[in-house]
HTML snippet that shows the backbone in 3Dmol.js (N, CA, C, O; Angstrom):
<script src="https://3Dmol.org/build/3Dmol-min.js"></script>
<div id="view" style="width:600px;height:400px;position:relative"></div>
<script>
const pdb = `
ATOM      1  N   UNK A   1      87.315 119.886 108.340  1.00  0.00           N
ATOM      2  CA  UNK A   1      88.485 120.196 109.139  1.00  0.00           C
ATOM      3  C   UNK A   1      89.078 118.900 109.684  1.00  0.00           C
ATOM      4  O   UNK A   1      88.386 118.041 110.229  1.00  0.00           O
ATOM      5  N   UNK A   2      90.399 118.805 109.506  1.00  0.00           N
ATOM      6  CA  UNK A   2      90.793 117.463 110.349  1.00  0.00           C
ATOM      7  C   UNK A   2      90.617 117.450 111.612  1.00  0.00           C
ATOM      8  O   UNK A   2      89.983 118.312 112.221  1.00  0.00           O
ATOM      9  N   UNK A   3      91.191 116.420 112.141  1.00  0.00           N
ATOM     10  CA  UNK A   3      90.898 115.944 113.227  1.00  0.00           C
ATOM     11  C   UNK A   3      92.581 116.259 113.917  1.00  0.00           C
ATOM     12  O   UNK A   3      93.611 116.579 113.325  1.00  0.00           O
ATOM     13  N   UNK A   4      92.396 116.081 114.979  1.00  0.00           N
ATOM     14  CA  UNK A   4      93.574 116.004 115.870  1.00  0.00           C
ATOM     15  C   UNK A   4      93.783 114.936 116.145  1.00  0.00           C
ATOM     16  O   UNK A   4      92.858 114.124 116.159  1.00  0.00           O
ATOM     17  N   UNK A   5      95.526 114.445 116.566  1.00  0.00           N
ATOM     18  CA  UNK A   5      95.541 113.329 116.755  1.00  0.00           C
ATOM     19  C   UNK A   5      95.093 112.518 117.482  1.00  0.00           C
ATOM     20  O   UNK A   5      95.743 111.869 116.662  1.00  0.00           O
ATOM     21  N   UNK A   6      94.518 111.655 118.391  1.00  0.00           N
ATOM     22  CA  UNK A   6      93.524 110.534 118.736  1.00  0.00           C
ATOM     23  C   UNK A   6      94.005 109.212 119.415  1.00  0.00           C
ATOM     24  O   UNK A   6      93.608 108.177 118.879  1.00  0.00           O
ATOM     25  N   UNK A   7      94.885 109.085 120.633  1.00  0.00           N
ATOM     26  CA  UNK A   7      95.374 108.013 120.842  1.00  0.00           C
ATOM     27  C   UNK A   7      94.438 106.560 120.990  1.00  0.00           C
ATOM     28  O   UNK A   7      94.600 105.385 120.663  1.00  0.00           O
ATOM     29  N   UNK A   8      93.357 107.368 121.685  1.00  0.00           N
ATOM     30  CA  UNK A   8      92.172 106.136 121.892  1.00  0.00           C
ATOM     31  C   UNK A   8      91.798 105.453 119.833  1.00  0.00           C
ATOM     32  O   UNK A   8      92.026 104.268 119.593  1.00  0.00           O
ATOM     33  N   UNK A   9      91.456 106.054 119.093  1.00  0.00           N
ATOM     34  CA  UNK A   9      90.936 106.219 118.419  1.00  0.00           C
ATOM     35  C   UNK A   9      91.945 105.839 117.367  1.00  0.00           C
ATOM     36  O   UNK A   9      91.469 105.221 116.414  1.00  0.00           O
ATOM     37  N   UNK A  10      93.604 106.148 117.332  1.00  0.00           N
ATOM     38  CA  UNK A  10      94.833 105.632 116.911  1.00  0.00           C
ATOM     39  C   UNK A  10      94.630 104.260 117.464  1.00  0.00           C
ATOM     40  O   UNK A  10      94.609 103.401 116.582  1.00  0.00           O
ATOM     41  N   UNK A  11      94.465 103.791 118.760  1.00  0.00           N
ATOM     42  CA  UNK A  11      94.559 102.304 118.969  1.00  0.00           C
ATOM     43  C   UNK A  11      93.295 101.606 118.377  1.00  0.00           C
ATOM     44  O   UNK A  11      93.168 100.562 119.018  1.00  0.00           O
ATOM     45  N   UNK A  12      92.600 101.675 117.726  1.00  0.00           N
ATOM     46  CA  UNK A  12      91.655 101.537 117.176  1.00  0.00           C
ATOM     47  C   UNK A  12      91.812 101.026 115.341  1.00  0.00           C
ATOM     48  O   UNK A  12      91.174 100.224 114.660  1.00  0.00           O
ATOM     49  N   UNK A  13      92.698 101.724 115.112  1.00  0.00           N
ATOM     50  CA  UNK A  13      92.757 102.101 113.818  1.00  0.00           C
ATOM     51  C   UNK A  13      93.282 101.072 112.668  1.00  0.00           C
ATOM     52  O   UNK A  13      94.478 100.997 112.387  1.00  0.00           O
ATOM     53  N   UNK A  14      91.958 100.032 111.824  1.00  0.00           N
ATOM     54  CA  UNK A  14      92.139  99.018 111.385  1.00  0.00           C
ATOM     55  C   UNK A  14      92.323  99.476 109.697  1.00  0.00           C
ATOM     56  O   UNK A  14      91.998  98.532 108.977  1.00  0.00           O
ATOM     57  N   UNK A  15      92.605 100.256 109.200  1.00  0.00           N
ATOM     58  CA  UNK A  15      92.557 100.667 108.121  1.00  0.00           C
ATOM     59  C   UNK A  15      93.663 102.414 107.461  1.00  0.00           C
ATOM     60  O   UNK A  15      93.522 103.584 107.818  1.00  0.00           O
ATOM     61  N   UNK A  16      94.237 102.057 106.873  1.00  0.00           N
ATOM     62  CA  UNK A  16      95.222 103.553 106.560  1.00  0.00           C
ATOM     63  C   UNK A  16      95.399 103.648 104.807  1.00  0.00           C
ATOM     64  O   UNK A  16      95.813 102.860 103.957  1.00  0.00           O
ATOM     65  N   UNK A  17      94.703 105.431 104.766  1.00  0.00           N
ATOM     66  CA  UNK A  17      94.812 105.454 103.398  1.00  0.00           C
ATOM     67  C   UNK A  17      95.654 106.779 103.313  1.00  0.00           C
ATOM     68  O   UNK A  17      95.849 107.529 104.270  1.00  0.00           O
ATOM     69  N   UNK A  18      96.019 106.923 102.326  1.00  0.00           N
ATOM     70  CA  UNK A  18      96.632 108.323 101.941  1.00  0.00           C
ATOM     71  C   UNK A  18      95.893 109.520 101.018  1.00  0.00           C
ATOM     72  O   UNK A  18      94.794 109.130 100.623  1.00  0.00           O
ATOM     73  N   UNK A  19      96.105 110.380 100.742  1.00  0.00           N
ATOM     74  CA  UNK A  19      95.179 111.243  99.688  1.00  0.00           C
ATOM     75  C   UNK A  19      96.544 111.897  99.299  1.00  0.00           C
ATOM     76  O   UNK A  19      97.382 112.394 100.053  1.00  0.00           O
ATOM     77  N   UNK A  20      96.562 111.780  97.989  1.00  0.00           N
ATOM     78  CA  UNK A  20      98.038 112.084  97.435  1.00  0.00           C
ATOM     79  C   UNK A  20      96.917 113.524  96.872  1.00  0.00           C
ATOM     80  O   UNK A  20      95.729 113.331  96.612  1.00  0.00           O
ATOM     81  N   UNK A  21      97.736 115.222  96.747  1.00  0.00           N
ATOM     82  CA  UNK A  21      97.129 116.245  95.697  1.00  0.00           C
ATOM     83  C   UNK A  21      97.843 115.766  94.410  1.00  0.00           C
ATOM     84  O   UNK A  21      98.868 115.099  94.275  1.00  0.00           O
ATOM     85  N   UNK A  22      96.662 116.518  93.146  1.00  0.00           N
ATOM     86  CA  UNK A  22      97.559 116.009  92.038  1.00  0.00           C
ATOM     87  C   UNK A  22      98.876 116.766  91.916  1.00  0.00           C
ATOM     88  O   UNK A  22      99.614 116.217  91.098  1.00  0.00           O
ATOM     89  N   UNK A  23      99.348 117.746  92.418  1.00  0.00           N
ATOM     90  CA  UNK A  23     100.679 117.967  92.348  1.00  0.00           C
ATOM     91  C   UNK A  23     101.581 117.014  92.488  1.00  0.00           C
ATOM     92  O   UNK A  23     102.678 117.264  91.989  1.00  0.00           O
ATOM     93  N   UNK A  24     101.470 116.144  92.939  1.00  0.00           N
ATOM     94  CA  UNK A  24     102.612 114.699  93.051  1.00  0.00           C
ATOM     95  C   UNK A  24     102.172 113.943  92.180  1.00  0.00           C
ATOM     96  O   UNK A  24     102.707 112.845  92.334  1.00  0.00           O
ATOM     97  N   UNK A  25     101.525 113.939  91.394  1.00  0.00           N
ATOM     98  CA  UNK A  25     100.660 112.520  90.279  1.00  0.00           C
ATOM     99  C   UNK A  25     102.226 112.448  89.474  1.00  0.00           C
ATOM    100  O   UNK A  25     102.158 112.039  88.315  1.00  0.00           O
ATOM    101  N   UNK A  26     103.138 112.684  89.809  1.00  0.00           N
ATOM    102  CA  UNK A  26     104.484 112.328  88.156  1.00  0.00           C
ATOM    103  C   UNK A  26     104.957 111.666  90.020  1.00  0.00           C
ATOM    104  O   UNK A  26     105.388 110.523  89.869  1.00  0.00           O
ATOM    105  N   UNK A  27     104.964 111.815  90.597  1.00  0.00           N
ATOM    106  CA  UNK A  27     105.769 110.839  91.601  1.00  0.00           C
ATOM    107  C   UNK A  27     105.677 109.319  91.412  1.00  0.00           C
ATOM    108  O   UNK A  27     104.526 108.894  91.307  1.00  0.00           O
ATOM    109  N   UNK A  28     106.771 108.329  91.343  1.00  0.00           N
ATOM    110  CA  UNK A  28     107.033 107.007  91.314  1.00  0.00           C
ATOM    111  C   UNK A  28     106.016 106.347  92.436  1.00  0.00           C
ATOM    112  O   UNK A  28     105.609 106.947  93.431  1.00  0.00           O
ATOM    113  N   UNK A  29     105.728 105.155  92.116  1.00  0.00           N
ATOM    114  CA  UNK A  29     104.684 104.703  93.221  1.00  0.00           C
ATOM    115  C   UNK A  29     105.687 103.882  94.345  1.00  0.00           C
ATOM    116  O   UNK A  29     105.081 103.412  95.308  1.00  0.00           O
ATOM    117  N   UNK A  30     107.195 103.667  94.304  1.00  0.00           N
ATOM    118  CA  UNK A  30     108.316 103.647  95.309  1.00  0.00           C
ATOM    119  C   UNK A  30     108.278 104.465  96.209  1.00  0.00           C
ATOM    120  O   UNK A  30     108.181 104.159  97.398  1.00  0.00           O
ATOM    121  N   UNK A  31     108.372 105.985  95.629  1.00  0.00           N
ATOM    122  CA  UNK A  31     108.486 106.847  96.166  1.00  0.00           C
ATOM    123  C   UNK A  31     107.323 107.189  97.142  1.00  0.00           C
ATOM    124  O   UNK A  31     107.549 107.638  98.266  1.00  0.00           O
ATOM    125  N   UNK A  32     106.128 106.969  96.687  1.00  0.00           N
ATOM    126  CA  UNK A  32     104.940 107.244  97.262  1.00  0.00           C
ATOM    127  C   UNK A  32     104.843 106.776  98.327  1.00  0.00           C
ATOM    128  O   UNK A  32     104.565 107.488  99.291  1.00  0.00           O
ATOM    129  N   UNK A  33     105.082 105.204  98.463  1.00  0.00           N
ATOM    130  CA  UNK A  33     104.919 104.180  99.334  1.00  0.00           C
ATOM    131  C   UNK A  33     106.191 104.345 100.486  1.00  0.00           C
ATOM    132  O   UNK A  33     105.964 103.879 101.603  1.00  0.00           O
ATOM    133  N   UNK A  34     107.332 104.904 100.273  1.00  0.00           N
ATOM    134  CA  UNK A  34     108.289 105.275 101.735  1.00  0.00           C
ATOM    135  C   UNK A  34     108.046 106.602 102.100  1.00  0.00           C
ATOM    136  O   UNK A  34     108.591 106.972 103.140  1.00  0.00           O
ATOM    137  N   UNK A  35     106.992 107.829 101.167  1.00  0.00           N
ATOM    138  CA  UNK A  35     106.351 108.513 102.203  1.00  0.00           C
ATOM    139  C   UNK A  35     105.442 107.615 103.077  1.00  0.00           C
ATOM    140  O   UNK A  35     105.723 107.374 104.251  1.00  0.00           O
ATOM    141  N   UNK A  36     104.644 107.265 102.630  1.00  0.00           N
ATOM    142  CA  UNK A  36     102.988 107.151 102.983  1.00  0.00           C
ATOM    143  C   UNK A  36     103.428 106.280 104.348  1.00  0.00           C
ATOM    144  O   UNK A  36     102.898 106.437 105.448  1.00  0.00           O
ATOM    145  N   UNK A  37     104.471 105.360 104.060  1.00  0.00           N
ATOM    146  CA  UNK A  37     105.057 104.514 105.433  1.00  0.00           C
ATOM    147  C   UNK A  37     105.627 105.406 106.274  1.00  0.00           C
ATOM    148  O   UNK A  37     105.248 105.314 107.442  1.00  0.00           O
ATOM    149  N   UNK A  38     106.456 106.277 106.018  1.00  0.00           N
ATOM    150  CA  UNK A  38     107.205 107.552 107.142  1.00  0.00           C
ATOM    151  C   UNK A  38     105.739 108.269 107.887  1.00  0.00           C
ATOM    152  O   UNK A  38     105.409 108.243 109.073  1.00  0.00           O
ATOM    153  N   UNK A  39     105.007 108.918 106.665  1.00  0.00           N
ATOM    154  CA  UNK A  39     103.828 109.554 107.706  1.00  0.00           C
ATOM    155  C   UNK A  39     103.149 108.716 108.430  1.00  0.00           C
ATOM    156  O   UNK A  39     102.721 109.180 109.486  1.00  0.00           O
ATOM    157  N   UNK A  40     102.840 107.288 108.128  1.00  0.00           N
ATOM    158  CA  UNK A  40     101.718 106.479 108.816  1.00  0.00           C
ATOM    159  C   UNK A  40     102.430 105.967 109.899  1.00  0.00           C
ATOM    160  O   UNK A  40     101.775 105.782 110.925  1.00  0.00           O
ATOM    161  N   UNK A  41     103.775 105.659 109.915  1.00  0.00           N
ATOM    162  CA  UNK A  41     104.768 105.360 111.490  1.00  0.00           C
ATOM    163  C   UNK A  41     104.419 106.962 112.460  1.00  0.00           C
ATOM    164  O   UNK A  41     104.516 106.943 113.687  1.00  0.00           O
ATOM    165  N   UNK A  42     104.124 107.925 111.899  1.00  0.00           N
ATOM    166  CA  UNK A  42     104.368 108.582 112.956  1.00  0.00           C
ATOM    167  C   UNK A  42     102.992 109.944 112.646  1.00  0.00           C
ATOM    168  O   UNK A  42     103.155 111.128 112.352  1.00  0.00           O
ATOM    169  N   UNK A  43     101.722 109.176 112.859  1.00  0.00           N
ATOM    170  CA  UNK A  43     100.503 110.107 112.167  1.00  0.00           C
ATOM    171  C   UNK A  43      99.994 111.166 113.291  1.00  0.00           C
ATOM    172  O   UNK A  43      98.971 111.799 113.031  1.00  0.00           O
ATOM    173  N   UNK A  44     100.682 111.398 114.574  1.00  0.00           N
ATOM    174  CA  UNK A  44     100.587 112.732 115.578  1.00  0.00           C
ATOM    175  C   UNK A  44     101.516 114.346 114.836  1.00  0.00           C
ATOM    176  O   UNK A  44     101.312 115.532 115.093  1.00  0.00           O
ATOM    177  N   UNK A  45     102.488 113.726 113.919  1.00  0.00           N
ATOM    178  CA  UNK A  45     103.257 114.736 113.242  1.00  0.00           C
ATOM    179  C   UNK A  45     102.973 115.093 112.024  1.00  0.00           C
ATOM    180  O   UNK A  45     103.655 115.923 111.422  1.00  0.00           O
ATOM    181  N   UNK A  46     101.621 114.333 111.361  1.00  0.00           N
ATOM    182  CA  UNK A  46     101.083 115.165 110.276  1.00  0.00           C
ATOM    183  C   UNK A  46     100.315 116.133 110.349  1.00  0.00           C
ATOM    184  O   UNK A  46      99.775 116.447 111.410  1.00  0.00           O
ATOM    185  N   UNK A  47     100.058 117.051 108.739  1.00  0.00           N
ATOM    186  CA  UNK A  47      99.494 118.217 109.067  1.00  0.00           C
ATOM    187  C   UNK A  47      98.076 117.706 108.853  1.00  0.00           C
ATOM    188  O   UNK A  47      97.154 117.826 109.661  1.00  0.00           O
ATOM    189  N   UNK A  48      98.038 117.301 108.027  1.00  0.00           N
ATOM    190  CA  UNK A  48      96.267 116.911 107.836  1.00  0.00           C
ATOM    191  C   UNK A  48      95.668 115.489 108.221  1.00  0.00           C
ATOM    192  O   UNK A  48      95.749 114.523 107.462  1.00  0.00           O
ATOM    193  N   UNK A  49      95.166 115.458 109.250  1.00  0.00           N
ATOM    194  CA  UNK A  49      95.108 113.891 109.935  1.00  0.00           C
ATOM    195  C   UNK A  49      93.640 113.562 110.182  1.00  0.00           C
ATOM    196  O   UNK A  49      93.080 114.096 111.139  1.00  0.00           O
ATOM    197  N   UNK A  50      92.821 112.524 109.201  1.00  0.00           N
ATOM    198  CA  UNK A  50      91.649 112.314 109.993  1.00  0.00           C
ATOM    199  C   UNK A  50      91.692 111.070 110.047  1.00  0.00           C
ATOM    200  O   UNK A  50      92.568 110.285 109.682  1.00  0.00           O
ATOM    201  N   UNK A  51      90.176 110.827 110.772  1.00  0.00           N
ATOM    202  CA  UNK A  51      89.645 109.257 111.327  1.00  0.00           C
ATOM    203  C   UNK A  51      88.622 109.362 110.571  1.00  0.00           C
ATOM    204  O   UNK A  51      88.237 110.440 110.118  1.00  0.00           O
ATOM    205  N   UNK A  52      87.987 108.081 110.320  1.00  0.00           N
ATOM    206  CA  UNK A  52      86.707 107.994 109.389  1.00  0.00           C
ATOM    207  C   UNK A  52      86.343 106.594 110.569  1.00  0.00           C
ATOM    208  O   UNK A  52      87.206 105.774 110.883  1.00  0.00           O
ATOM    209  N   UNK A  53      85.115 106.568 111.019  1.00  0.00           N
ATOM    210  CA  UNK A  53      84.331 106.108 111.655  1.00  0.00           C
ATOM    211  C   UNK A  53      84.330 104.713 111.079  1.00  0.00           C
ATOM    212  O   UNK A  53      84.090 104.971 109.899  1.00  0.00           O
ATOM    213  N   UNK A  54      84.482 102.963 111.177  1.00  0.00           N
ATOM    214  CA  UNK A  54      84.294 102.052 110.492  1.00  0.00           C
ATOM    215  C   UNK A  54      83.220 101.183 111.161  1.00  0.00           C
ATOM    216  O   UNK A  54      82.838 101.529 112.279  1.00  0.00           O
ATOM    217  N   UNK A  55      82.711 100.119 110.605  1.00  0.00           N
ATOM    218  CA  UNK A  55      82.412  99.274 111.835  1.00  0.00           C
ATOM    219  C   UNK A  55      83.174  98.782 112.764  1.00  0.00           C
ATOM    220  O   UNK A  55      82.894  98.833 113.962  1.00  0.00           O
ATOM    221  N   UNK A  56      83.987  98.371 112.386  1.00  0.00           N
ATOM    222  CA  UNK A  56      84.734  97.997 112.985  1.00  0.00           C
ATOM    223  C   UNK A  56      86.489  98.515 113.396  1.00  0.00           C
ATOM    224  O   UNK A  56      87.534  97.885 113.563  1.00  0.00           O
ATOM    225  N   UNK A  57      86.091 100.070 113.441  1.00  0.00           N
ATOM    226  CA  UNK A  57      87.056 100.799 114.215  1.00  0.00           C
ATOM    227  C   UNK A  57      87.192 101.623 113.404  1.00  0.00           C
ATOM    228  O   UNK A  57      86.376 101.691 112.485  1.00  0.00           O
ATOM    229  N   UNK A  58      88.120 102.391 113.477  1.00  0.00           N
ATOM    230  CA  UNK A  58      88.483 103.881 112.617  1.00  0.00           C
ATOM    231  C   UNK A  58      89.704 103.399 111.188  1.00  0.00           C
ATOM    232  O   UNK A  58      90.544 102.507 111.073  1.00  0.00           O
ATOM    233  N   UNK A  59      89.225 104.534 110.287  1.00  0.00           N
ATOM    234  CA  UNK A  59      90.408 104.412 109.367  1.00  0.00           C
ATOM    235  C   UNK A  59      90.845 105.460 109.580  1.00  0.00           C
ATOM    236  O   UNK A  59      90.033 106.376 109.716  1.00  0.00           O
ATOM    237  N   UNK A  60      92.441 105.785 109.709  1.00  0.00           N
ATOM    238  CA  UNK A  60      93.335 106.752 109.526  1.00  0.00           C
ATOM    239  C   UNK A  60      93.357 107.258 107.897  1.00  0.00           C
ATOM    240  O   UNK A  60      93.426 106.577 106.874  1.00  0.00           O
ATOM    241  N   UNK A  61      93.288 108.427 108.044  1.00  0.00           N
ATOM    242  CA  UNK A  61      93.258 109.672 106.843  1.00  0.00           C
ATOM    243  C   UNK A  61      94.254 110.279 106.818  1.00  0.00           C
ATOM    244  O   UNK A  61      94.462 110.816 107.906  1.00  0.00           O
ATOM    245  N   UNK A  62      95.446 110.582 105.658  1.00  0.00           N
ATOM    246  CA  UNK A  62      96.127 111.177 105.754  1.00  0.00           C
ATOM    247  C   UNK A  62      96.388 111.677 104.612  1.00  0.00           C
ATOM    248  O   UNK A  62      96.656 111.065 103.578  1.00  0.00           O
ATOM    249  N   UNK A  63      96.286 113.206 104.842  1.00  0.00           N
ATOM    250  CA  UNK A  63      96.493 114.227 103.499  1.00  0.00           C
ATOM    251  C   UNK A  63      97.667 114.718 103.168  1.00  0.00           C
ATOM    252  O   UNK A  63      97.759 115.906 103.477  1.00  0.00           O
ATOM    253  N   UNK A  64      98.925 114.128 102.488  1.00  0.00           N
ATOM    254  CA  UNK A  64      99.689 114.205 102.298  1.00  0.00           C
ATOM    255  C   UNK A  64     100.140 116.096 102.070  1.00  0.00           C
ATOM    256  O   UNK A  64      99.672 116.743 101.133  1.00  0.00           O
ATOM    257  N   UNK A  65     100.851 116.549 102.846  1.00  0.00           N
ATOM    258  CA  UNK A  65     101.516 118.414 102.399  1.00  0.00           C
ATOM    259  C   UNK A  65     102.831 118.681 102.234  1.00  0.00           C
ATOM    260  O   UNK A  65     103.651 117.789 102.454  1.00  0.00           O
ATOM    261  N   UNK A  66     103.254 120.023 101.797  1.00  0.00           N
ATOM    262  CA  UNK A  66     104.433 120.283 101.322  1.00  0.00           C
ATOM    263  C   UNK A  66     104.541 119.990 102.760  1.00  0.00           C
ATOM    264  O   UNK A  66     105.325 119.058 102.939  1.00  0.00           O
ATOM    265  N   UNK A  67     104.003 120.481 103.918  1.00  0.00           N
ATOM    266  CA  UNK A  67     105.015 121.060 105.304  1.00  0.00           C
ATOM    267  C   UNK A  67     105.341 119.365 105.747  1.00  0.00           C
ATOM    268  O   UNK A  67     106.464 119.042 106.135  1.00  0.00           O
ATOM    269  N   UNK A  68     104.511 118.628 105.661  1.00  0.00           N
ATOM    270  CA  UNK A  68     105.141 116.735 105.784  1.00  0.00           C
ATOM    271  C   UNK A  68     106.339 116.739 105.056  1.00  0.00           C
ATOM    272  O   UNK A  68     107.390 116.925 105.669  1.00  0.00           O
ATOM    273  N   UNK A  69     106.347 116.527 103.597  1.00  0.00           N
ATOM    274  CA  UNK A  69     107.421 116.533 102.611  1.00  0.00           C
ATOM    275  C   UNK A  69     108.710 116.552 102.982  1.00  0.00           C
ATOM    276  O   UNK A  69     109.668 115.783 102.906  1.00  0.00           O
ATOM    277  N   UNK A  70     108.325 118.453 103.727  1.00  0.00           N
ATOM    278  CA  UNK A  70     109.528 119.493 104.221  1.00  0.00           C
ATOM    279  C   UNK A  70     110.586 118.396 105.416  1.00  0.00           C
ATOM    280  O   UNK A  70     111.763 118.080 105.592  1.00  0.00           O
ATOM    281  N   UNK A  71     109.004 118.107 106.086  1.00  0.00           N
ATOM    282  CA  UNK A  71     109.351 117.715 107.817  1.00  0.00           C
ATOM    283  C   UNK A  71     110.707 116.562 107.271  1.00  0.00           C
ATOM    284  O   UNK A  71     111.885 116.547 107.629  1.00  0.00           O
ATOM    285  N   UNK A  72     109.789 115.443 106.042  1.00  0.00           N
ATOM    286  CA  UNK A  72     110.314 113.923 106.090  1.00  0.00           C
ATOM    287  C   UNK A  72     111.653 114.082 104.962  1.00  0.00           C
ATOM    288  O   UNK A  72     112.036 113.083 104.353  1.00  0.00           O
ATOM    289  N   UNK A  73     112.356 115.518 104.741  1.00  0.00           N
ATOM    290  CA  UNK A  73     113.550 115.708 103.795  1.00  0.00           C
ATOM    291  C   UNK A  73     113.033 115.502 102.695  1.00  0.00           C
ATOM    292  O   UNK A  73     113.912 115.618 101.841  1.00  0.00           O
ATOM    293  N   UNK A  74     111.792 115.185 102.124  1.00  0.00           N
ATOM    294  CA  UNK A  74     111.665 114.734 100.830  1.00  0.00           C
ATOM    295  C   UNK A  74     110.861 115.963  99.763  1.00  0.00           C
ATOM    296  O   UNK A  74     110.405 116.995 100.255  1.00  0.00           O
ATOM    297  N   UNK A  75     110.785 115.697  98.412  1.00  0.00           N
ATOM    298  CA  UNK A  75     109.839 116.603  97.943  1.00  0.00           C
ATOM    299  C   UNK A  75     110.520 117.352  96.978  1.00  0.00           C
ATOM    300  O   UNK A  75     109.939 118.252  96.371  1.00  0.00           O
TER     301      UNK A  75
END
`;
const viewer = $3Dmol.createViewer("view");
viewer.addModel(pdb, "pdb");
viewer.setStyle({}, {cartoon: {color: "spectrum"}});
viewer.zoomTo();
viewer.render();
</script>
């Protein structure tokens, strides 16, 4: 289950990945990269949001969804 968003744990956060489903695998890697930047500027308004524990601080998780897509006009 994800996580909720995390301000302590957001200020923390030395690492950001995305998890694309293969339903987007024909998407341009342009395209990919001005989502993945829209959701990661603003990761309290995604739907699927985790932290992964590092040594040295948390990585942000983000599971890319239609309802993001919807939110960011794109898709």
């Amino acid at each position: 289950m994800p996580n909720a968003f995390d301000p302590y744990r957001e200020a923390l956060v030395v690492e950001a990945h995305t998890i694309w489903p293969a339903e987007y695998d024909d998407w341009s890697s342009t395209d990919r990269e001005r989502v993945e930047a829209a959701l990661h500027a603003t990761p309290a308004d995604t739907a699927e949001l985790d932290y992964t524990r590092q040594y040295s601080g948390f990585a942000r998780v983000i599971t890319v969804t239609a309802a993001d897509l919807e939110r960011l006009g794109v898709g």
